[in-house]
C-alpha positions, 0 to 999 in steps of 0.5 A: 553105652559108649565105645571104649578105647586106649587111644581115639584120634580125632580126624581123618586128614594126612596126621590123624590117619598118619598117626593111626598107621603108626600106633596101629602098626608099631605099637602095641596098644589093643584098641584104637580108633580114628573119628572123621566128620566127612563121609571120606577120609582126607575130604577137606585141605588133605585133598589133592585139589586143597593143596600144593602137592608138594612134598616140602623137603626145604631144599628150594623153600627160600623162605626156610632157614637152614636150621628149620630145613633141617627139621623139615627134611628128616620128615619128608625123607619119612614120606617119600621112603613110604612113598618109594615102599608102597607107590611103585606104580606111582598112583599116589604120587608123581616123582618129577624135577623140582627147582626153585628159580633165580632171575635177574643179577640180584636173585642169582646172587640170592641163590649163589649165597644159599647154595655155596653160603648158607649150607644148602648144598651140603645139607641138599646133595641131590641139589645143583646150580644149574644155568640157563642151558641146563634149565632149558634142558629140563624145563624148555618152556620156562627159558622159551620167549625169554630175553637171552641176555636175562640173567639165569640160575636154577637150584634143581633136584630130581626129589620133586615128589608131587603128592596126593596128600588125600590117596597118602591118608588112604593108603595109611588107614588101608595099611591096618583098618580092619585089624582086630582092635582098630576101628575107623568112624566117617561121618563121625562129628565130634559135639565135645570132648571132656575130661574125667578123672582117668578118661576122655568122654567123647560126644560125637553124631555117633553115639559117645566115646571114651578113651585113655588118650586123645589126640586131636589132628583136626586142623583149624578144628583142632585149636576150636576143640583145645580151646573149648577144653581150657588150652591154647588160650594164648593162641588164634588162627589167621586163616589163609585161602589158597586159590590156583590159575589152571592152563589145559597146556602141559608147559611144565615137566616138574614143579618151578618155584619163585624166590619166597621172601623169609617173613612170609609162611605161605608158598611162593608162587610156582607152577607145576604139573597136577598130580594125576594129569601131566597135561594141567598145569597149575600157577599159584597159589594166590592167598587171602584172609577168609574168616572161615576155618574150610574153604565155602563151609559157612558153617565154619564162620562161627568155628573161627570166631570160637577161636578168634577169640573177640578179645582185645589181644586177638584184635591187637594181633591182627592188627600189628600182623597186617600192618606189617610191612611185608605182609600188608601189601601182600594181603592187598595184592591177593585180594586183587588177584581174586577179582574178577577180570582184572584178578587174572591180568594183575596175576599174569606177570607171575605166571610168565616169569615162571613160563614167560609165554603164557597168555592171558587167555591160557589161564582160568581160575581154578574152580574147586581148588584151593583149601584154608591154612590156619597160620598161627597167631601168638596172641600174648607175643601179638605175633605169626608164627611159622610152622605148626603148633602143637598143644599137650596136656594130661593125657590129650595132643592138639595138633594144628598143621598148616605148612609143610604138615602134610610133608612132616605127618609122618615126623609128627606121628612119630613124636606123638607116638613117643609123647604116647609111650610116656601118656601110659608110663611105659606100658606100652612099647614103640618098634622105632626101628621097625618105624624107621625101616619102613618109611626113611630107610627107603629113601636114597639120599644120593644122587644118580650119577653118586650112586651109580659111582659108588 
């Protein structure tokens, strides 16, 4: 007999387990469960060694417009009020300064116009300028061995949450596993899902399933599942590995970025204190294309190919994605980068103009860290798109989620819970508010010395 539920959600990384906290804990649906493949939750890109660690608000992501920091903003906020309630003791998170740097005249100019032009300031009120005492105030070593007469900038803000994305998801599932009707399977594959008239029928390691609704928060896996459902047909992934240099010196107090360029959606190179280790700092990331949907999972070579496609528009798009002007050369850096030998000295100049200092023999490559970004890939536009994608058919959401997903899961779970709501007609109900109190309300919005004026 199969297992029966309202609502099962398919994985167990930062959004599935963001969207089980939610419905668990400000709906009123009776019976819910959460499937995950891997043995423990968040084992795969939500670990914190998968990941940037940060917590994406847009404030220093130079590759975001203001209209998409907009967005991003408000679902970050969500984290860092849940993160404010339930970390006082700072185990799942690190609350540091963050600051994305400008060198030379024409990058300080870059950052004047973002600042003072563009409405980062205004949208931002914890952001500053600060110059190249105040940034050696906060951040010495990035100024240390220098040329004085280099010209400096620094947009700064105190909100430099550095995240373990993975203990977050924990702490979701913790909030409500163990409830009456709420029921948590790890070591769960799912084989295939299938529709029939007024259910999902779930084949999984673990027997079957059947639920009123399904959402899939899967990651790449995500896209592999809609497709093999009749959705996304117009979509493929461009799977992108990130790999971190490691330096046991603590030559970072927060996070420091480099200026990002708009047209690409993988992160700048920063450097930044681990999460659980203040003594490790971490240059990254470098980026390659892997035909792979996990990070040395050979199994999931045929996961990517299933949602590659191997037809003529998903070769076409790869295609007119790489010769890009931008990104190409881009590519071709970072196949370098993982070279050995030569990878590390080619890496080197951005990591001194984060920390000018750094020596060649101070890095080492990052061994076990570094997961799989599914950017997505419009195959009818031949085009990348930046962000997440999200599918909604008949009673089912497919979520795919590369960056800022794990900053925005919270968001994200918030807008499936009300696509939820319309799924049963109204039949069940959504405390927003309640929702809203306890994750954004927690969040300050002011600076210090604001709130201490107030």
């Amino acid at each position: 007999m199969s297992k029966s539920y309202e609502l099962v959600i398919v994985g167990g990384g930062i959004s599935g387990a963001s969207l089980l906290y939610t419905v668990a804990e400000f709906t009123d649906i009776d019976r819910v469960a959460l499937i995950e493949k891997e043995e423990e939750i968040a084992a795969i890109n939500s670990h914190h060694t998968n990941n940037s660690q940060t917590l994406h608000f847009g404030d220093i992501e130079t590759n975001y417009t203001l209209e998409k920091a907009e967005k991003v903003k408000e679902g970050a906020e969500m984290v860092a009020g849940y993160l404010e309630a339930n970390d006082p003791d700072r185990e799942l998170h690190s609350k540091r300064s963050k600051m994305v740097l400008g060198v030379g005249d024409t990058e300080v100019k870059k950052l004047e116009k973002r600042y003072h032009d563009d409405g980062f300031g205004e949208l931002f009120p914890k952001l500053k300028p600060i110059d190249r005492d105040e940034i050696a105030e906060i951040e010495p070593n990035v100024v240390k061995g220098r040329d004085p007469d280099e010209e400096m900038l620094a947009l700064q803000t105190p909100d430099g949450y550095t995240v373990d994305y993975g203990a977050v998801a924990k702490s979701f599932i913790e909030q409500v596993e163990g409830r009456d009707g709420v029921d948590v399977y790890t070591g769960t594959a799912v084989k295939s899902i299938n529709e029939d008239d007024d259910e999902f029928l779930i084949e999984t390691t673990d027997g079957w399933f059947d639920a009123e609704t399904t959402v899939v928060a899967a990651g790449s896996h995500s896209l592999q599942i809609a497709k093999k459902m009749g959705y996304g047909k117009d979509l493929s992934l461009l799977p992108v590995a990130g790999s971190f240099f490691l330096t046991d010196k603590g030559l970072l107090n927060g996070k420091v970025y480099t200026l990002q360029m708009k047209k690409l959606p993988f992160a700048a190179v920063h450097g930044d204190a681990e999460v659980h280790d203040a003594n490790t700092t971490r240059f990254g990331p470098t980026a390659k294309v892997v035909p792979a949907l996990e990070r040395g999972e050979l199994s999931t070579v045929s996961d990517f190919f299933d949602v590659f496609g191997l037809n003529l528009n998903s070769f076409l798009s790869y295609g007119n994605i790489l010769a890009d002007r931008v990104l190409f050369p881009y590519v071709l850096k970072n196949v370098f980068y993982d070279l050995p030998l030569v990878g590390k000295r080619a890496f080197l100049p951005h990591v001194q103009k984060v920390v000018p200092s750094v020596e060649l023999g101070d890095l080492e490559r990052a061994k076990g860290f570094g997961g799989v970004r599914p950017q997505i890939v419009n195959t009818a536009k031949r085009s990348l798109d930046m962000g997440e994608a999200k599918i909604t058919g008949d009673d089912v959401i497919f979520n795919i989620t590369p960056s800022p997903g794990a900053s925005t899961c919270l968001k994200n779970a918030m807008r499936d819970t009300r696509q939820l709501v319309e799924f049963f007609d109204g039949e069940i109900e959504f405390d927003e508010e309640a929702f809203r109190e306890a994750t954004i309300d927690n969040f300050s919005r002011k600076s210090k010395a604001k709130a201490i004026a107030d």
